[in-house]
C-alpha positions in Angstrom: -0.1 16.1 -58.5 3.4 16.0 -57.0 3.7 19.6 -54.8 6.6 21.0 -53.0 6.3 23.7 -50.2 8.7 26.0 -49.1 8.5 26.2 -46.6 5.7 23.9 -45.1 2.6 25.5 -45.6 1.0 27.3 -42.8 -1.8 29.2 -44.0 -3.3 32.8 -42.7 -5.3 35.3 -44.4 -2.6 37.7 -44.1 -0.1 35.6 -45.7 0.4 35.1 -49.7 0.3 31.6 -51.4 2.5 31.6 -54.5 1.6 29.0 -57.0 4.7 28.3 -59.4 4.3 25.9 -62.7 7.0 24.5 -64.9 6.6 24.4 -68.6 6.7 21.4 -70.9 9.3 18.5 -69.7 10.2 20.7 -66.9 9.9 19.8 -63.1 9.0 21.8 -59.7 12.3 21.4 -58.8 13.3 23.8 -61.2 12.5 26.7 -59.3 15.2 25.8 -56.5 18.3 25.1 -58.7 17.0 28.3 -60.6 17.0 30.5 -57.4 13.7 31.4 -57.4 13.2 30.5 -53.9 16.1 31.9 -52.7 15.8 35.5 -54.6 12.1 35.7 -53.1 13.7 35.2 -49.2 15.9 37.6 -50.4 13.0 40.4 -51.5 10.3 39.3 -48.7 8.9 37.4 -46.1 4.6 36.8 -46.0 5.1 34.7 -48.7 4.7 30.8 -49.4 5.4 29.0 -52.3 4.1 25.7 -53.6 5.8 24.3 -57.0 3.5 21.8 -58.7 5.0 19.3 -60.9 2.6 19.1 -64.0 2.6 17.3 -67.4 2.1 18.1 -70.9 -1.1 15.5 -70.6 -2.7 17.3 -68.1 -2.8 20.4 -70.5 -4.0 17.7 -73.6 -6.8 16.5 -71.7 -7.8 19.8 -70.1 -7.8 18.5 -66.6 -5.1 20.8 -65.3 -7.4 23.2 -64.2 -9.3 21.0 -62.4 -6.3 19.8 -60.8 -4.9 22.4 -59.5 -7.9 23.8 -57.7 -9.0 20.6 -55.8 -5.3 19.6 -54.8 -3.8 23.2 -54.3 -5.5 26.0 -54.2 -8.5 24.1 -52.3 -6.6 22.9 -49.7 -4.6 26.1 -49.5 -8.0 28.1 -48.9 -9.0 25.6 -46.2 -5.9 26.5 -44.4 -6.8 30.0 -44.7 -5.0 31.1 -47.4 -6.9 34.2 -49.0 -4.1 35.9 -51.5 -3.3 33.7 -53.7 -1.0 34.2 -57.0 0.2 32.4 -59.8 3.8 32.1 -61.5 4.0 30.1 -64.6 7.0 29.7 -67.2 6.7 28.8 -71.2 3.7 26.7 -70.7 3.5 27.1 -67.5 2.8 30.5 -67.9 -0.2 29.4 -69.7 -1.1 27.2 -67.4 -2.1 30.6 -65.1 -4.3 31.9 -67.2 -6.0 29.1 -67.7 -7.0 29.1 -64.5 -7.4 32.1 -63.9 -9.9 32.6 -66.8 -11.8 29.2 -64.7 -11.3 31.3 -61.6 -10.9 34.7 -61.1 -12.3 35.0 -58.5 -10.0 33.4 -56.4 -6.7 34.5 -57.5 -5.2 38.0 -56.7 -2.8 38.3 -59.4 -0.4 36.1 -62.1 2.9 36.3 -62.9 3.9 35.1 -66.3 7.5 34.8 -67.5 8.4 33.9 -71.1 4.6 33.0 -71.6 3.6 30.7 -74.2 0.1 31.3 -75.9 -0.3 28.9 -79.1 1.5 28.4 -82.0 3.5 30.4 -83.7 1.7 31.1 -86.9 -1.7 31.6 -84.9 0.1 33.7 -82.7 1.4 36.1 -85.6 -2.2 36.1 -86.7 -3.3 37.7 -84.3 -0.6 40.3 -84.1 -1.1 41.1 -87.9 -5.0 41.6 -87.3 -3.9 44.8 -85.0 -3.7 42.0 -81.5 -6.0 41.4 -78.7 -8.2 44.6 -78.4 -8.7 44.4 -82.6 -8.7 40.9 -83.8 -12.3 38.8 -84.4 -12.1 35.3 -83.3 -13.8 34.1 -86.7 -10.9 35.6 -88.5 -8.6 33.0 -87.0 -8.5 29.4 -87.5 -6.7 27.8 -84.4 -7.2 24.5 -81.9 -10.3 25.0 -79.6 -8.7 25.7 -77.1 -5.8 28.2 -78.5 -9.4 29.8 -79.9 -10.8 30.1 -76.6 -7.9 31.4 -74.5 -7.0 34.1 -77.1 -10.7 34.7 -77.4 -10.9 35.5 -73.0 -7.1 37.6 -73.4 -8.9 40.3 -75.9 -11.9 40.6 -74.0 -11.9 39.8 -70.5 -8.5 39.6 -69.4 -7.6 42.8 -70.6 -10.4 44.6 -68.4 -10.2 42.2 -65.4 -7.0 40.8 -64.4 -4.3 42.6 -66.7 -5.5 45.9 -64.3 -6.1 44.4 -61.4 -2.3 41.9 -61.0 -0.5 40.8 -63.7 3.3 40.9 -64.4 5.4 40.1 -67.6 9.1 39.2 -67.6 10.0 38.2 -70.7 13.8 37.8 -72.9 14.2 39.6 -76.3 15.5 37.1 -78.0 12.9 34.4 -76.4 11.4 32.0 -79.4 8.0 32.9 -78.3 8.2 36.5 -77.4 5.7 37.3 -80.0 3.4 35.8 -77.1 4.3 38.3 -74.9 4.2 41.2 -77.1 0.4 40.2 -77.3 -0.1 40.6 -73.9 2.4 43.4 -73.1 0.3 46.6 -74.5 -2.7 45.9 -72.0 -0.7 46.0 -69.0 1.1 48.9 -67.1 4.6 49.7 -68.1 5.9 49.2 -64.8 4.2 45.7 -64.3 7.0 43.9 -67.2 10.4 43.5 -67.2 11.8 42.8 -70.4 15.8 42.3 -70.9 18.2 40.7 -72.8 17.7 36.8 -73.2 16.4 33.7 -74.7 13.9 30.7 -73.5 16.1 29.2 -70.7 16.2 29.9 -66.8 19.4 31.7 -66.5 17.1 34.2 -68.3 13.8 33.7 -66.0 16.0 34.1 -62.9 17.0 37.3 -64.0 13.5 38.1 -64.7 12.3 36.9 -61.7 14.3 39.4 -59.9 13.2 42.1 -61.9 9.5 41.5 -61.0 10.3 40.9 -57.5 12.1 44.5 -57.6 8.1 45.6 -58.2 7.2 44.1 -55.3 4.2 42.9 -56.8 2.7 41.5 -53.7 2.8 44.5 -51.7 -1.4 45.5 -50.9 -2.7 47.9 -53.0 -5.6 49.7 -52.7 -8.5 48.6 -54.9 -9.4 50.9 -57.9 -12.7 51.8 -59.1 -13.3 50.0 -62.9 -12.7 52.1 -65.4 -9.8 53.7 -63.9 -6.2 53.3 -64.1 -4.6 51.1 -61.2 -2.0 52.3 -58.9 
């Protein structure tokens, strides 16, 4: 997997690794002509960025996920990396929660920006059935995999890491924003940003700085389950 760090990675507990994936037939590089890198020097320093370069095949043959935690996020830990997030565009975007549904364990929060979730039609399925918290797996007929990520959103995601860190920036005019209005009731209003837009990065760098006005990676305390988070 082709990686890019900026800056070099030096590792620390007390620093935070950000993770960033492109979507379909996008590359890392991306992120810098997008301003991504510069808007996040711009909002805070603790933080380190690797932008992987992955393929739609990696996603076909479900080794993505394996990927990513023996090349980055195991290597990153070994250099004593402890908070580690995820950004992900389009299919990138996906690409997090994948993981994260693999591993949640290690990963303190994801950042999803114009997230794509499945198809279309399977997509307005599930909206019409009442969305995540209503809607029966058996009463949607999807690719295996589709199945099984919608199938972890409605039940774990939505009582693990939706509280615990996970941000939404999506545009309102964005092909796939029916994905994100899945995902948008089960997280805190303040954790999306939702403007003006369509699927293209002159609207994700506007998002980005929306989210980074959150400051999603400032430590929080933890919260007891059950309870709202701060």
């Amino acid at each position: 997997m082709d990686l890019l760090h900026f800056p070099p990675a030096r590792g620390g507990a007390g620093r935070v690794l950000l993770v960033m994936l492109p979507g379909i037939n996008d590359v890392a590089d991306s992120f810098v002509r997008a301003d991504f890198m510069a808007l996040l020097a711009g909002h805070t320093g603790g933080v380190d960025v690797i932008a992987a370069n992955t393929h739609a095949d990696q996603y076909l043959e479900g080794s993505l996920v394996a990927c990513l935690a023996d090349e980055v996020v195991g290597p990153a830990r070994a250099r004593g990396y402890r908070r580690i997030w995820f950004l992900g565009v389009s299919l990138g975007a996906m690409g997090c929660l994948l993981f994260a549904r693999e591993h949640p364990d290690l990963l303190e929060g994801v950042i999803l920006l114009a997230p794509y979730l499945g198809a279309s039609g399977t997509i307005a399925r599930v909206l019409g059935k009442g969305g995540l918290g209503s809607w029966q797996p058996g009463e949607i007929r999807a690719p295996d995999d589709e199945l099984a990520l919608l199938t972890w959103l409605g039940g774990t995601w939505r009582t693990g890491l939706a509280r615990k860190g996970c941000y939404l920036g999506y545009g309102l005019d964005d092909r796939f924003a029916s994905s994100a209005a899945l995902l948008a009731p089960h997280l805190p209003g303040e954790r999306i940003v939702a403007l003006a837009g369509a699927h293209d990065w002159p609207t994700w760098s506007k998002l980005w700085s929306g989210i980074l006005a959150l400051d999603p990676f400032a430590v929080r305390p933890k919260f007891a389950p059950g309870t709202d988070p701060p």
